[in-house]
DRENMIRO-153534 format. One record per residue (C-alpha): residue number from 0; residue in three letters; x negated, y negated, z. Coordinates in pm, whole numbers. Last residue first. Example, Ala and Ser with C-alpha at 12.3 -4.5 7.8 and 13.67 -1.06 7.14 Angstrom:
+------+------+--------+--------+--------+
| resi | resn |      X |      Y |      Z |
+------+------+--------+--------+--------+
|    1 |  ser |  -1367 |    106 |    714 |
|    0 |  ala |  -1230 |    450 |    780 |
+------+------+--------+--------+--------+
***
This chain:
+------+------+--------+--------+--------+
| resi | resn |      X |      Y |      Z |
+------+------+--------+--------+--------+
|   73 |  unk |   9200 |  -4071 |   6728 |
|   72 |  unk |   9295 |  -4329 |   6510 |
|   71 |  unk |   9326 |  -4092 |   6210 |
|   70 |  unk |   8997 |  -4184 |   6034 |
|   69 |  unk |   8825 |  -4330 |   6305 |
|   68 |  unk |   8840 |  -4051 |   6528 |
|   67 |  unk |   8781 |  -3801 |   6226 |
|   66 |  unk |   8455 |  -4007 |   6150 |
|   65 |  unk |   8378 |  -4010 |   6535 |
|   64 |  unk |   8447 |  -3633 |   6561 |
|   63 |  unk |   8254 |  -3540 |   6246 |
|   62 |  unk |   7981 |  -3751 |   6358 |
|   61 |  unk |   7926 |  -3560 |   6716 |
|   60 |  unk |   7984 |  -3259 |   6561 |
|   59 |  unk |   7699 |  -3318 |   6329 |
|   58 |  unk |   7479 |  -3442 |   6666 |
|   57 |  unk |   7548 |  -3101 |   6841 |
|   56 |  unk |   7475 |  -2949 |   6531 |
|   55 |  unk |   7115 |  -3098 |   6527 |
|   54 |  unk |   7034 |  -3101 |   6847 |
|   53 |  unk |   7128 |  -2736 |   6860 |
|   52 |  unk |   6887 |  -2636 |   6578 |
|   51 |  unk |   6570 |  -2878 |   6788 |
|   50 |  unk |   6622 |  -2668 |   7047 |
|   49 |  unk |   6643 |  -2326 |   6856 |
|   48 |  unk |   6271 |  -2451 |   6727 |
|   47 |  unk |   6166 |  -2580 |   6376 |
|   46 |  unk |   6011 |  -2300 |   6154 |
|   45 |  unk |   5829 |  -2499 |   5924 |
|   44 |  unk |   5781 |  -2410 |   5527 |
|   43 |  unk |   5553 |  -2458 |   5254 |
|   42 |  unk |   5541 |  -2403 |   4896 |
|   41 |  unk |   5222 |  -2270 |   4731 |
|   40 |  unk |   5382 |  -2030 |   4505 |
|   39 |  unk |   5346 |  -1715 |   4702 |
|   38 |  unk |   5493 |  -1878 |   5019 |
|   37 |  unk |   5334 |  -2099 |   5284 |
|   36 |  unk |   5411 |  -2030 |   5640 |
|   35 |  unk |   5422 |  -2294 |   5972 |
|   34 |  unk |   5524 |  -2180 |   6276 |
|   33 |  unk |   5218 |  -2021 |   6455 |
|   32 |  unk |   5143 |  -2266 |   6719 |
|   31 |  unk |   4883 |  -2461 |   6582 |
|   30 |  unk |   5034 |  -2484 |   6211 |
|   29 |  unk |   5381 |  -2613 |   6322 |
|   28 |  unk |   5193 |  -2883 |   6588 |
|   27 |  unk |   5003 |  -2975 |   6304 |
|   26 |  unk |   5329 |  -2975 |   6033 |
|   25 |  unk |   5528 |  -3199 |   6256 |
|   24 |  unk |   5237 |  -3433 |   6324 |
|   23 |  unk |   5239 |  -3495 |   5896 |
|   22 |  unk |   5553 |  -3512 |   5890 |
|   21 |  unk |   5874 |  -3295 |   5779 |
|   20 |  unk |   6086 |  -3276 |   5450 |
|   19 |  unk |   5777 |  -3200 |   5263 |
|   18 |  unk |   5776 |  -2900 |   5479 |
|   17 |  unk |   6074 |  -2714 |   5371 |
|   16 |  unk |   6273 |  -2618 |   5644 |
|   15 |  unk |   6354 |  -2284 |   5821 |
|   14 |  unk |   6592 |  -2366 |   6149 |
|   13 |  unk |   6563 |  -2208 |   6517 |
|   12 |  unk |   6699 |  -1866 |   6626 |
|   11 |  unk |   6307 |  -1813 |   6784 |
|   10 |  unk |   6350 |  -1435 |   6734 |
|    9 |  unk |   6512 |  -1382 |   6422 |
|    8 |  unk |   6363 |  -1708 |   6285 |
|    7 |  unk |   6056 |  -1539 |   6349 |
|    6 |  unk |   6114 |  -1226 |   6159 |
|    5 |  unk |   6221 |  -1399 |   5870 |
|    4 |  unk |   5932 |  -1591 |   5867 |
|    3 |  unk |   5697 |  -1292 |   5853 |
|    2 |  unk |   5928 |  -1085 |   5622 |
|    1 |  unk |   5958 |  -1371 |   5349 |
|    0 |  unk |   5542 |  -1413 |   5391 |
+------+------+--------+--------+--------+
***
């Protein structure tokens, strides 16, 4: 499983997440397109897309420039 997902973060350049931190539509969509793996202990993980990745840092930056903006009156 490790090698599988591996390999598809390699090519997708997305995130890895644990699945209980996704929903239940999340997880379908995961499972029907090939995204979703489950480890030797049961535990199961999504591959979330590059798209959704640079959403996310986009929005962190986002934050950290407001906060810093705020902070020092930026």
């Amino acid at each position: 499983m490790e090698r599988k997902i591996l390999d598809a973060l390699i090519q997708e350049r997305g995130a890895i997440v644990s699945s209980a931190d996704c929903g239940e539509l999340e997880i379908t969509f995961a499972r029907s397109e090939g995204r979703f793996f489950v480890d030797d202990n049961g535990m199961g993980y999504v591959l979330r897309m590059k798209q959704w990745r640079e959403n996310a840092e986009s929005s962190l930056c986002e934050i950290r420039d407001q906060h810093n903006a705020d902070k020092y009156g930026e």
